[in-house]
C-alpha positions as CSV (number, residue, x, y, z in Angstrom):
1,X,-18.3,22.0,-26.6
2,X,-15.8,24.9,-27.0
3,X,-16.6,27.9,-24.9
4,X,-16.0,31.4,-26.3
5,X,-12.5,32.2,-25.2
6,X,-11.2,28.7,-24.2
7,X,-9.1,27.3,-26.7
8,X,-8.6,23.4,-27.8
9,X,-5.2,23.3,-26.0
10,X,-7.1,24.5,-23.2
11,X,-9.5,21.6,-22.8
12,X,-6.6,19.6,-23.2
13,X,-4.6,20.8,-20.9
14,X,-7.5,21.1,-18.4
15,X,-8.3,17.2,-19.2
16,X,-4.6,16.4,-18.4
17,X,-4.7,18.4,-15.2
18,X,-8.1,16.3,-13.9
19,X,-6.7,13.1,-15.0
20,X,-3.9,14.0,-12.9
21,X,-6.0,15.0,-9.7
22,X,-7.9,11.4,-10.4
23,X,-4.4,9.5,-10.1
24,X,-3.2,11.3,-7.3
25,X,-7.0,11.2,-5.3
26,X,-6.3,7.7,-6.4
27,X,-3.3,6.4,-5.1
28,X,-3.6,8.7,-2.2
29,X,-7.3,7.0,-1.5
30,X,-5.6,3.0,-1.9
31,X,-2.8,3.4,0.3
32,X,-4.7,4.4,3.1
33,X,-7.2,1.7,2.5
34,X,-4.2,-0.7,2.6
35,X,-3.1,0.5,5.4
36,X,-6.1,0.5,7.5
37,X,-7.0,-2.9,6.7
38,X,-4.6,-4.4,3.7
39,X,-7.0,-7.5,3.1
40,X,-10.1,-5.4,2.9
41,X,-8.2,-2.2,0.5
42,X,-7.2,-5.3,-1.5
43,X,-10.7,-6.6,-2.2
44,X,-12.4,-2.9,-2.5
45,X,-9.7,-1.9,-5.1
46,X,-9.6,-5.0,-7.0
47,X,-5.6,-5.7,-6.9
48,X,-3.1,-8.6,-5.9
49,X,-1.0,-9.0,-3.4
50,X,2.2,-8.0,-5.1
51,X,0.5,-4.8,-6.5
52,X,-1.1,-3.4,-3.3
53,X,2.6,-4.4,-1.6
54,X,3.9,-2.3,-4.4
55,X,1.1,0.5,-4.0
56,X,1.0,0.9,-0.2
57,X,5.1,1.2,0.0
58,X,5.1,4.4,-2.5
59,X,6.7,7.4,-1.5
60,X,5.2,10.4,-1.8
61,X,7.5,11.4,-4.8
62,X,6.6,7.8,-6.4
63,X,2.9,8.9,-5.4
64,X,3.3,12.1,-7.5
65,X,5.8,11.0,-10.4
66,X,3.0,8.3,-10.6
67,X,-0.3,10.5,-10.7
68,X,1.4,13.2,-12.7
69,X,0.6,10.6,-16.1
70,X,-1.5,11.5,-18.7
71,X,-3.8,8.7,-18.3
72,X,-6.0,7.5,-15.8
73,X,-4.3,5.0,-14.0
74,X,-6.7,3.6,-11.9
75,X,-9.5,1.2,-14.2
76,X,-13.2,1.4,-13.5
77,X,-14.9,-2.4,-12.6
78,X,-18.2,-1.8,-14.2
79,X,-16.9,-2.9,-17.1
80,X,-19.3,-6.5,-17.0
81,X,-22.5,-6.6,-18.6
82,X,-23.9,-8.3,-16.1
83,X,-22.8,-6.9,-12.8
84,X,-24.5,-3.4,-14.4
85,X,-27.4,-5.8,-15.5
86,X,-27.2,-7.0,-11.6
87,X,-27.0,-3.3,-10.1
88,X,-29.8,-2.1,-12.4
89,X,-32.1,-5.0,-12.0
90,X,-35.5,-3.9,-10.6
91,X,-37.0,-6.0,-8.0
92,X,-34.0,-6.0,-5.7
93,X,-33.8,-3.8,-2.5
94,X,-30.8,-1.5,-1.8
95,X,-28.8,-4.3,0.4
96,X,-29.3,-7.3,-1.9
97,X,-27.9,-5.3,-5.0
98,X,-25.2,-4.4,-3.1
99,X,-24.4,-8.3,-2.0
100,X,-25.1,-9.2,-5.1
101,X,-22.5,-6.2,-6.9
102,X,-19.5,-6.9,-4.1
103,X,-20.1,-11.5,-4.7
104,X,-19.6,-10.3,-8.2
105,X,-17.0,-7.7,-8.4
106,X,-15.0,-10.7,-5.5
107,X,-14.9,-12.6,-8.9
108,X,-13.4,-10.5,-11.2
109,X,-9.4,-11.3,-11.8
110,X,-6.8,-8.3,-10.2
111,X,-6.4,-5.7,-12.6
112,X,-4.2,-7.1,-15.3
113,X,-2.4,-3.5,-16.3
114,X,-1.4,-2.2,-12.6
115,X,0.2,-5.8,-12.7
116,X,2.3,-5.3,-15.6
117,X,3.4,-1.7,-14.5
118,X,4.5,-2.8,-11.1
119,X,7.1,-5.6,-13.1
C-alpha cells in the first residue's frame, strides 16, 4: 500500500535499503557465531565448511561490498513442509518441538547458493 506522499521508487528504494541492513546484520551475526564456536555457527547457520571458512575470513569491506546487494543473501530454512508441520504440531511441549526442529534442520544439505557464490 502506497502512502500519500511516498512514491513507488520510494518503496523501492526503502526495500533495497532493508534488504541491505538484513545482509549486513547477517554476515555481521555469522562471523561472530564462527568465531565463538566455528562447529556450532556452522550447524545454526546451515553452511559447509568451505563457506563458513570463506564467511568468517571477510573483511569488513568484503562484509559491506557483500551486504550492499540487492537481494537477500542469506536463505530462510523453513522452507520444508514438514519441519513447519513439526514446529506447528500441537501436542508437543516447547522443548520437544525444539529437538525435534534442530534433529531436522541437522538434515538439511548446506545451502546450495552461498556455495556457488563462494567458487
Amino acid at each position: 500500500m502506497i502512502s500519500i506522499g511516498q512514491s513507488p521508487f520510494m518503496q523501492d528504494t526503502n526495500l533495497v535499503n532493508e534488504l541491505r541492513e538484513v545482509n549486513l546484520s547477517y554476515l555481521l551475526l555469522a562471523q561472530r557465531m564462527l568465531r565463538d564456536d566455528f562447529s556450532k555457527g556452522m550447524y545454526r547457520l546451515g553452511l559447509g565448511r568451505e563457506v563458513a571458512e570463506l564467511l568468517m575470513d571477510l573483511s569488513t569491506s568484503q562484509v559491506l561490498s557483500l551486504a550492499s546487494s540487492n537481494s537477500l543473501i542469506c536463505g530462510f530454512r523453513l522452507n520444508d513442509i514438514a519441519l513447519l508441520g513439526a514446529l506447528t504440531k500441537d501436542g508437543m511441549n516447547g522443548t520437544l518441538k525444539q529437538v525435534q526442529a534442530s534433529m531436522m534442520l541437522a538434515q538439511q544439505k548446506p545451502d546450495r547458493v552461498m556455495q556457488e557464490a563462494s567458487r
